[in-house]
N, C-alpha and C positions, 0 to 999 in steps of 0.2 A: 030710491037712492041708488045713486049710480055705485057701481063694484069697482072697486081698483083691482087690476092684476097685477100680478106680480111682474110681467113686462112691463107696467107703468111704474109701477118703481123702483125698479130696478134702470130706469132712466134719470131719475129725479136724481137732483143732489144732495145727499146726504148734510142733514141740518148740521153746522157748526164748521164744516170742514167749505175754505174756501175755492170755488171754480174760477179756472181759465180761458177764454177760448181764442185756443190757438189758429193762429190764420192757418189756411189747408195750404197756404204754399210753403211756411214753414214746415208743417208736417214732412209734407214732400221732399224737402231738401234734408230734414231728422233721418227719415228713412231712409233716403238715395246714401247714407252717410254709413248707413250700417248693412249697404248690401252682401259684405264679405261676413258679416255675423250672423250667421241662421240661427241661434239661440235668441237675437232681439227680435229680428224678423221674427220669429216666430210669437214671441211679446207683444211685438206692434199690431199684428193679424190679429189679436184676442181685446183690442181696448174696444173698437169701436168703429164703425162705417170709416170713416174719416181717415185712420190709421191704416186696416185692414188693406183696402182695394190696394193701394199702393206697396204695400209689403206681401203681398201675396202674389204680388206679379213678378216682384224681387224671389219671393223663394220658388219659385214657378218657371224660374229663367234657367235654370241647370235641373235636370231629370234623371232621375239614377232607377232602374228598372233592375232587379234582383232578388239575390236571398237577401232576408229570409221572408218567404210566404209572396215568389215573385207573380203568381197568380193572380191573389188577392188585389196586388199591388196594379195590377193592371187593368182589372173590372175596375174598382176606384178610381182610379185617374179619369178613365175612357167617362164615368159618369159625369166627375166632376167638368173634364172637358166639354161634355153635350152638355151641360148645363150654362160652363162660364165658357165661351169659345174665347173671349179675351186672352185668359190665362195661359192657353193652349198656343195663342199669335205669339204669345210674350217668351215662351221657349226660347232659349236657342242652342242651347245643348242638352242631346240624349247619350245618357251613358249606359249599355245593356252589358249587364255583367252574368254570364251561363257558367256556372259549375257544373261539372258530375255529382247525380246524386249518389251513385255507385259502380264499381267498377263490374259490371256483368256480363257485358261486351267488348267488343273491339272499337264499336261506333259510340256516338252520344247518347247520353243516359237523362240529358238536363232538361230544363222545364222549357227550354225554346222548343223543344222537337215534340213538349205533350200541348203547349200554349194553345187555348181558343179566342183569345181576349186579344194578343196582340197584332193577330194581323187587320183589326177592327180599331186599332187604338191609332195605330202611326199616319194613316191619313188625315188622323187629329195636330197632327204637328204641320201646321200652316209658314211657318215662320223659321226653322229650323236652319242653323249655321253650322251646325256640329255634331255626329255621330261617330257616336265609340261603339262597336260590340266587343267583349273583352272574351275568353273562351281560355280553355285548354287543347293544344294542338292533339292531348292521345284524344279525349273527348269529343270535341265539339265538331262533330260532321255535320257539313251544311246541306251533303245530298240527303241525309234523316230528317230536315229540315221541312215543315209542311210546305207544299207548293205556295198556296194563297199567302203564308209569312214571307216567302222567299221573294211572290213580287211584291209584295209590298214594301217589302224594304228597298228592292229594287225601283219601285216607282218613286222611293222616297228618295234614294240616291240622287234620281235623275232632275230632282227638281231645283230651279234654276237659283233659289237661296242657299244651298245647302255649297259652303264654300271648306270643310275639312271632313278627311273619314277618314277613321282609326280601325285599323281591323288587328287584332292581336290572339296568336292562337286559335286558329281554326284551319281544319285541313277541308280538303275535297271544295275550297272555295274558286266561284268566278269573280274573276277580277278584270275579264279584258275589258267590262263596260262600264268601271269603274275610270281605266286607264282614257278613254276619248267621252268623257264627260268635259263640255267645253267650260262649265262653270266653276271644275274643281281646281281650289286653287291649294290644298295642302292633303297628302294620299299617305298614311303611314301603314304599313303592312309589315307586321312582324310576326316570326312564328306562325305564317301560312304557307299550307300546303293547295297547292290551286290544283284546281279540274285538272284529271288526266285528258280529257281531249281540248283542253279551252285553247288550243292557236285555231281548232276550227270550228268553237263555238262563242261568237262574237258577242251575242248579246246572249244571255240565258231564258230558258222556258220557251227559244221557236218564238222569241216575241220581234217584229218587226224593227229592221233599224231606226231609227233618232237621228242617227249622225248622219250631215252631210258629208262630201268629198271633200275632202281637201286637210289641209292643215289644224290639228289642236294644240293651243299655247297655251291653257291655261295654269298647266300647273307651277309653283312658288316656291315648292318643299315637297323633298321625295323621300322618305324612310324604308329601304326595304332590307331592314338588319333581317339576319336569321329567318329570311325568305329565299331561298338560290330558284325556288322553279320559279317565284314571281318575278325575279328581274330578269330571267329565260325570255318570259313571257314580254316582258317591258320591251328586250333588244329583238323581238319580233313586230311588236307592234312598230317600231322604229323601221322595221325593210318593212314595212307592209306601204309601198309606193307606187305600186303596177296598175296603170292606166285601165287594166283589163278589168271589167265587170264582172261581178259572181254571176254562179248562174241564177241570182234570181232578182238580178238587174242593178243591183246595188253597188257602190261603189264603197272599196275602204278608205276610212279616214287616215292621218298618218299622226305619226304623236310627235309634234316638236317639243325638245327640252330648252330652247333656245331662250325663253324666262323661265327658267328653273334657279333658283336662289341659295338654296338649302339642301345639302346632299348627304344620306347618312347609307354607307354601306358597311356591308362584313363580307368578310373572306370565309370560305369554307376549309373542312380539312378532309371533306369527303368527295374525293375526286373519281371515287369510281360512283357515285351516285350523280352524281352532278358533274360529267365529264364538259369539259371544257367553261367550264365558270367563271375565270379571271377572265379568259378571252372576251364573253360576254362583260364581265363589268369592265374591263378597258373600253370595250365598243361604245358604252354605254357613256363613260367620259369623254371622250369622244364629242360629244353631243349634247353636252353641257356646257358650253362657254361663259355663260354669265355667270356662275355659283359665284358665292362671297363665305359663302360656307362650308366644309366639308369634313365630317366625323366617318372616321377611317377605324370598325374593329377590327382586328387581327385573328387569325386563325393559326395554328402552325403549321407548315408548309407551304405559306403562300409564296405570291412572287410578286418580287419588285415592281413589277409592272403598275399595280394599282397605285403606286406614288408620281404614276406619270399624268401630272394632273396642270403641266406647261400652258393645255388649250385654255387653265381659268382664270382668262385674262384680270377677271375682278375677283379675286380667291383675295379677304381679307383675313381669313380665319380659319385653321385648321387644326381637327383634335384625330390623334390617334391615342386607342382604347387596345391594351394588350394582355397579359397574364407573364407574371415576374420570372418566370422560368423560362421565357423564352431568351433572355438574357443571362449567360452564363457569366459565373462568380469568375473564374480567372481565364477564363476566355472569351471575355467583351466582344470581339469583333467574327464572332463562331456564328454558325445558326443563324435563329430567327431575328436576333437582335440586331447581327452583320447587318442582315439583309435590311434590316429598318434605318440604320445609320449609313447603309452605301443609297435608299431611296432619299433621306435626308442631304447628303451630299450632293447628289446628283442633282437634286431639282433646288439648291441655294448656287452651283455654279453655272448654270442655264443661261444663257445669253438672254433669255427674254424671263428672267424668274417671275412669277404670279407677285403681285402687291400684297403679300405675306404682313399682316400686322400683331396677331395675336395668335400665338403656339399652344395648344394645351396638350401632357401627358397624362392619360389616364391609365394607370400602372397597377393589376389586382392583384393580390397576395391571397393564399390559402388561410382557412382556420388555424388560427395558432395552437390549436386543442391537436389538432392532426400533424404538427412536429413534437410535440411531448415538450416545448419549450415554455418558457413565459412570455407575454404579449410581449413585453421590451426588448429582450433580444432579437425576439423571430422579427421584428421588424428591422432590426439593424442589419439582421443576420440577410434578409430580404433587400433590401434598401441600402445601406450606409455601401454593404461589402460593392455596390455595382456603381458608385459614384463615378469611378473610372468612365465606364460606360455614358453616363450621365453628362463627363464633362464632354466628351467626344460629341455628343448630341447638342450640348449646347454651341462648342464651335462651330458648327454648320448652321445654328441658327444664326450665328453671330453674322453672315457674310449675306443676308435680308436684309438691304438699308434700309426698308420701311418697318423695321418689327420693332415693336411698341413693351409686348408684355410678351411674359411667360408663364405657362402654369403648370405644374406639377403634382400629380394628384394621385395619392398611395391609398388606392382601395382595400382596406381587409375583410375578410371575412369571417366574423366572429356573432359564433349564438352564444357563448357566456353570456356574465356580467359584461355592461359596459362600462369603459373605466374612462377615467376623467382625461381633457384632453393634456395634461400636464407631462400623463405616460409616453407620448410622443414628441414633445416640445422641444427636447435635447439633439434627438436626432433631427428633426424638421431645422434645426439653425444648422447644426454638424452641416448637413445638405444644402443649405444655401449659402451658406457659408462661401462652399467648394464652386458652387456655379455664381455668385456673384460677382467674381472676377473678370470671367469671361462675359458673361451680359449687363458689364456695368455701365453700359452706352445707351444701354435702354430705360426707360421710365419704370417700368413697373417687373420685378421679378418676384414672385410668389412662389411657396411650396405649401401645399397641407396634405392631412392624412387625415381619413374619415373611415367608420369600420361602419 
């Protein structure tokens, strides 16, 4: 007599209760339905052949590599990939996130710098669009970095799918071979400290150049907030044009911004560490003409200068990002704020002003715990008192015949309770109130406040 196992009936259908059988192109279309839900995906993976392959490729499409137990996390994957290499194709974002485990040095302490598993694991990502490695700049030293993970990430950079890379906090990094990558079309570096010697180290590890001579366009989007030696580096690779050959026969490539789309800079307030900064990020505008985008943080002490931004012929959108103190309460037109309302002015009466459509302010406020006030006032007391300010700003938008919308946006900083958005509602009108006047020509004027 034949045995039944328990896989055999655990197939069969349970007497009484009625089956379906759904066409697999339905399925297909149930689960493409619920890609943004990793709790169903992760339900659909568990019914059956039929469900599974197709939601496994969905929850297999974004990679996140970290705490806790990132080790672990990386033998397993590297398995599962030599087993399914599908799932591995089906990638297209890796997110590596390094903590410190503790603070016992000066360098990195995290598991990237003790890792055996990963520099074995990323030549698994065949397919790959997107890399993030996320880090702490006191932390995360990439020369503590094993050699064999350092190319490997490198070989992984270089490959011709991989079209954005996110690098965030990490000091002692090379970037120059990131910068003439012809296939990268979006490069964010924030909170990186690059190689002390990287203008004369072109590719890292002594490894042969890639790059032919001539011109690189690829990139679409440039984020280099709270990086000053990477955009150093950036306005070097931009002179690197001299015919002349190194000595070991190679030619440099040169970085065109001329499709660059997307431009996010910050000013510094450390000018004896990073002498001559602005001059470089002017340079740097320069050589941007086509932007349609450009988010401007502020530092205090900068200079007007980086509001000269005339060359962007297609500039449809611009957001400057500042802190509320650099605008004084009864002297609006003092200081840092002066300087942002005479760069505002200056570039609305330009004889050739940019196709300006959409303004955004992004305006931070301190913890309200740290003026000993209550959240209502210290917002007024922030906010309402600089309206004056405010309206000055908006007249100079006003004189953009193409400007469309406004926005307004009151950052605070608050680790209390968070309170309902009702606490701010009175003033949020108070302030539009006041600038509605002046931008009543336009479609759309908004203001909100978000902590």
């Amino acid at each position: 007599m034949r045995r039944v196992t328990r896989s055999v009936t655990r197939n069969q259908p349970i007497p009484g209760i009625p089956t379906v059988d759904i066409p697999p192109e339905l399925i297909s279309m149930i689960v493409d339905y619920l890609e943004d839900d990793r709790p169903s995906l992760k339900a659909c993976s568990l019914v059956n052949n039929a469900w599974s392959q197709r939601a496994r490729e969905l929850l297999y499409r974004e990679v996140f590599l970290g705490p806790p137990k990132p080790h672990i996390r990386c033998k397993q994957l590297r398995k599962v990939f030599q087993a399914h290499p599908r799932l591995a194709k089906g990638t297209r974002t890796l997110a590596i996130v390094e903590r410190a485990k503790s603070v016992k040095t000066d360098f990195a302490d995290g598991w990237l710098v003790s890792s055996k598993e990963i520099a074995s694991l990323l030549p698994l990502f065949t397919s790959l669009e997107e890399i993030q490695i996320v880090g702490d700049p006191e932390y995360l030293n990439w020369g503590l970095v094993p050699v064999d993970t350092r190319e490997a990430f490198f070989d992984l950079f270089s490959r011709p799918h991989v079209k954005t890379i996110i690098l965030d906090g990490i000091f002692n990094m090379q970037i120059t071979p990131l910068v003439f990558l012809p296939h990268l079309e979006v490069l964010e570096i924030r909170q990186v400290e690059v190689y002390r010697g990287e203008e004369d180290a072109f590719l890292p590890l002594n490894k042969p150049s890639r790059i032919d001579a001539g011109k690189v366009k690829g990139l679409r989007a440039l984020d280099v907030c709270d990086s000053p030696t990477a955009l150093d580096v950036f306005f070097k690779c931009l002179e690197v044009a001299g015919p002349d050959p190194r000595p070991d026969g190679s030619r440099a490539a040169v970085l065109d911004l001329q499709r660059l789309e997307e431009l996010w800079l910050c000013t510094t307030k450390d000018e004896e560490t990073y002498p001559g900064f602005e001059t470089v990020a002017v340079a740097t505008l320069k050589n941007c003409s086509n932007v349609t985008f450009y988010s401007l943080t502020l530092d205090h002490g900068f200079s007007p200068t980086v509001f000269e931004v005339n060359g962007f012929r297609n500039l449809t959108t611009f957001c400057i990002h500042f802190t509320i103190d650099m605008i004084h309460i009864w002297s609006w037109n003092d200081g840092e704020g002066g300087k942002i309302l005479e760069g505002l002015e200056a570039l609305s009466v330009h004889p050739s002003p940019p196709p300006l459509q959409r303004f955004g302010l992004m305006i931070e406020s301190m913890d309200p715990k740290e003026t000993g006030i209550d959240f209502d006032t210290h917002v007024r007391n922030s906010f309402v008192h600089r309206t004056v300010w405010l309206r000055h700003a908006a007249h100079a938008l006003a004189k953009f015949p193409k400007l469309q919308s406004v926005y307004v946006m009151l950052e605070v900083s608050a680790t209390g309770t968070v309170l309902p958005p009702e606490t701010w509602r009175d003033f949020v009108r108070e302030v539009e109130g006041q600038l509605s006047p002046i931008t009543s020509g336009k479609s759309v004027t908004s203001l909100d406040a978000t902590r």
